[in-house]
N, C-alpha and C positions, 0 to 999 in steps of 0.2 A: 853400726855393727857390720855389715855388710862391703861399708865402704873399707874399715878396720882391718877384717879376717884375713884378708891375702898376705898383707904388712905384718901381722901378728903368726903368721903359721906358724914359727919357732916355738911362738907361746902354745901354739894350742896341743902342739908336738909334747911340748914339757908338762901342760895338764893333762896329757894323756898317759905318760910315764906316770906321774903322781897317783894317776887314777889307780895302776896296776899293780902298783907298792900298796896302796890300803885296800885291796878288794882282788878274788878271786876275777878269770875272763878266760873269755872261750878266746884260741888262738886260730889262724885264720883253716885248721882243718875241722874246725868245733873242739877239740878237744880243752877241757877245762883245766887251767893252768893257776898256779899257786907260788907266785913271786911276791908275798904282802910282806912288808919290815917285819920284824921277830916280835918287837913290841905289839903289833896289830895282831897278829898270832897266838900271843899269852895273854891280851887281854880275853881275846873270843874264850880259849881252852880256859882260863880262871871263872869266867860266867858260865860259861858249859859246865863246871865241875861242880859248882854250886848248885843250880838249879837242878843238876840230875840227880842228888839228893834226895828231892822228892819226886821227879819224873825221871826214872833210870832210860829209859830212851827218846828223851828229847834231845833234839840239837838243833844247837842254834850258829847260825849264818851272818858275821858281822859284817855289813857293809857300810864306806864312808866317801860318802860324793863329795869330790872334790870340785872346788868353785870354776864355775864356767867362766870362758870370755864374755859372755853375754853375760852371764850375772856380775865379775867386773866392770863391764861397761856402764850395766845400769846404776849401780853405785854410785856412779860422778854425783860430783856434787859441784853447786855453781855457788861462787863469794861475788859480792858487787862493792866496789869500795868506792862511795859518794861520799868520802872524805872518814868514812868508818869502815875498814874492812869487813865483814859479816856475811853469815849465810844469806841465802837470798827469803828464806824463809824467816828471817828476823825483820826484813824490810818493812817500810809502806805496801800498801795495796796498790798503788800508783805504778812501782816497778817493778811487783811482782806483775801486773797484768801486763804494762811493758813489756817485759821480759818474756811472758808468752808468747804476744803474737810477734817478736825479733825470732823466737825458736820456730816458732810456724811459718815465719815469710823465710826461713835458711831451709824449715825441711822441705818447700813446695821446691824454693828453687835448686837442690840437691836433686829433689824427686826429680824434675825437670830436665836436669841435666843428663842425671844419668840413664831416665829413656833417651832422651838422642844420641847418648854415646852408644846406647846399647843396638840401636835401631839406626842403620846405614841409610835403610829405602826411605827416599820420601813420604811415599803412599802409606807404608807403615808407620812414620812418623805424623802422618794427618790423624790416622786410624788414633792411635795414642792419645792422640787430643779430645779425637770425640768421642773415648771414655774418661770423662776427669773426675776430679775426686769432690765428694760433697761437704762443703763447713759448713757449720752450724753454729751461728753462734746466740748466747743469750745477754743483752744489754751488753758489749760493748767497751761501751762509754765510761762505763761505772770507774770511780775512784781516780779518770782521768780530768786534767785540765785541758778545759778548752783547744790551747792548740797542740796539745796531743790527740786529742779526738781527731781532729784535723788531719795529722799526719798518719793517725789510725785508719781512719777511712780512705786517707788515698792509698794503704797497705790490699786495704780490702778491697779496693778499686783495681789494684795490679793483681790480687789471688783471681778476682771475679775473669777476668780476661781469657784466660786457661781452666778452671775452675768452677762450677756451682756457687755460690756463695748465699748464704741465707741470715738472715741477722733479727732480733726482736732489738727495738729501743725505743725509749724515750728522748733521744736527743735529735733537734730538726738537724744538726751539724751531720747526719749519715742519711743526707738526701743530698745528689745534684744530678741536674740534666746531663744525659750520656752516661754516666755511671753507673745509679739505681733505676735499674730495668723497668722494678716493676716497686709499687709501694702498696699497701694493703693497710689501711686505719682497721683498726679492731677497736669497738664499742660496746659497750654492754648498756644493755636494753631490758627495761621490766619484764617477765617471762614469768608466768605459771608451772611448778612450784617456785621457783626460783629464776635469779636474772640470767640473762644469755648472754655470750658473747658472737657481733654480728661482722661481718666481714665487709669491708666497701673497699674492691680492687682499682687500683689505677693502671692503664699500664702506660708509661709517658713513653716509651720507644715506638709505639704506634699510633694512638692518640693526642692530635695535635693541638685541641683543643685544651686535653688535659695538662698537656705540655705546658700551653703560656702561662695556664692559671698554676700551676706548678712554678713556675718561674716567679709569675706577679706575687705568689703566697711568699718566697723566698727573698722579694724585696727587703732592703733594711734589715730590722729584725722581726718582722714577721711572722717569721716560718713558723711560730710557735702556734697556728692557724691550723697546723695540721694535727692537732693534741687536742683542740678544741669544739665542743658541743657546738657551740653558736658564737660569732663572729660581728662583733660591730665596727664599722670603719669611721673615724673624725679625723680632722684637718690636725689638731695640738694638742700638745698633752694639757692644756687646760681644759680644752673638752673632755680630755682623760678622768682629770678627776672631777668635774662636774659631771660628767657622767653615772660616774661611782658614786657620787653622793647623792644623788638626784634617785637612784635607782636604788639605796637604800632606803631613802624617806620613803618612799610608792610602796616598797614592799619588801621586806627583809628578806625573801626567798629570792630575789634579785639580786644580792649583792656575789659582788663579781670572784670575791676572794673565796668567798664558802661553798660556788659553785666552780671556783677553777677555770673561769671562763677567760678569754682574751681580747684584749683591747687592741687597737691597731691603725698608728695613722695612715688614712690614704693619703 
C-alpha cells in the first residue's frame, strides 16, 4: 500500500471526485457543499418522503463510501497454477503454507529495504535494527516435505539475523548449530490436580558442552533424541529390534512404540 499510493495518486484523485458525486463535504472553508449525481439526490428525497409520513420531521442524510485504494489493494487475490490454474485457497496445505512464509520472507525484505532508503545515517540505521520485528510462529513444519522444511528453516535462519524469531515444533529438521540460538524441550510431568508442562532450556550459543552433545544428538538420524523421555544407545538395528522385543516380553509398559520412546545407534 504504501509502496503503491505515490504511483496510484491519480487513482486516489478519482476516488476522491466519486466520493463527492455520492455524498455531501465540507469545502476547504468548512462550508457544506452538495455536488451528489441527481439519482443520489431523488433516491435520499423518495425515502425522506416516505418515512415522513409517519415522522413529519425526520430527515435523513444518504451517505455512500466509495471504495478505497486500500480496500482495492486488499482484494488481490493470488492464483497458483502447478499445472491447474486455481485460487491459492483451493490448493494443498503444502502451498498454501509455502506460500506464506514466500509472502513473509518479500514483506521482511521490502520492510528492510525501505528503512535503509528511508534512513541516510548509519547510526540511524543500526538504531533500526536494534528495534526488529517479532515472529512467531506455531509448528512450522506441518503439511511440508522434508526438504521443504529444509529450505523453510534456512528462511527462518535469514528472518532470525535481523529479526526475533520464535518457532514451537515437532520436527528435529528446525535445529542447527549457529542458527537456533536457543532450544527449550517442553515436557509434561505428573502434577496435582493435573499434569504440568516443564521447561528444560538449552542455550548452545554459549554453552559448549551443550553444544557437542547437540551436535552428537544431531548425528545420522538421531536428532529425534531431542522428542524423547529416555534414550537407549546400540551398535545395529538388530539390537534395535532385539531390544523392542526383549522389552516387551519383561514388561508391556516397556514397549517402545506405546511409550514413543527412541532407539539410537551409537
Amino acid at each position: 500500500m504504501e509502496d503503491l499510493s505515490p504511483e496510484l495518486q491519480d487513482i486516489n484523485e478519482t476516488l476522491i471526485d466519486l466520493k463527492n458525486r455520492l455524498n455531501r463535504y465540507k469545502d476547504e472553508k468548512g462550508d457544506m457543499r452538495d455536488e451528489r449525481l441527481e439519482k443520489v439526490i431523488e433516491l435520499e428525497k423518495t425515502v425522506e418522503g416516505f418515512l415522513s409520513e409517519n415522522f413529519p420531521n425526520v430527515k435523513i442524510h444518504l451517505e455512500i463510501p466509495p471504495p478505497e485504494l486500500k480496500t482495492i489493494l486488499n482484494s488481490a487475490q493470488i492464483y497458483v497454477d502447478d499445472g491447474s490454474r486455481d485460487l491459492i485457497e483451493n490448493k494443498g496445505d503444502g502451498v498454501k503454507r509455502s506460500l506464506t512464509f514466500s509472502l513473509l520472507r518479500a514483506y521482511v525484505k521490502m520492510h528492510s529495504e525501505r528503512n535503509r532508503e528511508e534512513v541516510d545515517d548509519e547510526e540511524e540505521q543500526e538504531e533500526l535494527l536494534d528495534r526488529p520485528l517479532l515472529f512467531l510462529f506455531e509448528e512450522p513444519e506441518l503439511y511440508l516435505h522434508p526438504k521443504a522444511q529444509r529450505i523453510l528453516f534456512g528462511t527462518l535462519g535469514s528472518i532470525s539475523k535481523l529479526h526475533q524469531t520464535v518457532i514451537t515444533t515437532h520436527s528435529p529438521l528446525f535445529f542447527a548449530p549457529g542458527v537456533t540460538a536457543q532450544f527449550i524441550r517442553v515436557a509434561k510431568e505428573d502434577g496435582n490436580p493435573k499434569p504440568i508442562g516443564k521447561l528444560y532450556p538449552v542455550d548452545f550459543s554459549v554453552d559448549q558442552e551443550n553444544l557437542n552433545t547437540f551436535r552428537m544428538a544431531k548425528f545420522d538420524h538421531s536428532d529425534a533424541a531431542f522428542f524423547s523421555g529416555h534414550i537407549v544407545l546400540f551398535e545395529g538395528e538388530s539390537d534395535d529390534y532385539f531390544l523392542q522385543h526383549v522389552a516387551r516380553l519383561l514388561n508391556d509398559s516397556w514397549d517402545f512404540d506405546k511409550k514413543n520412546s527412541n532407539r539410537s545407534r551409537a
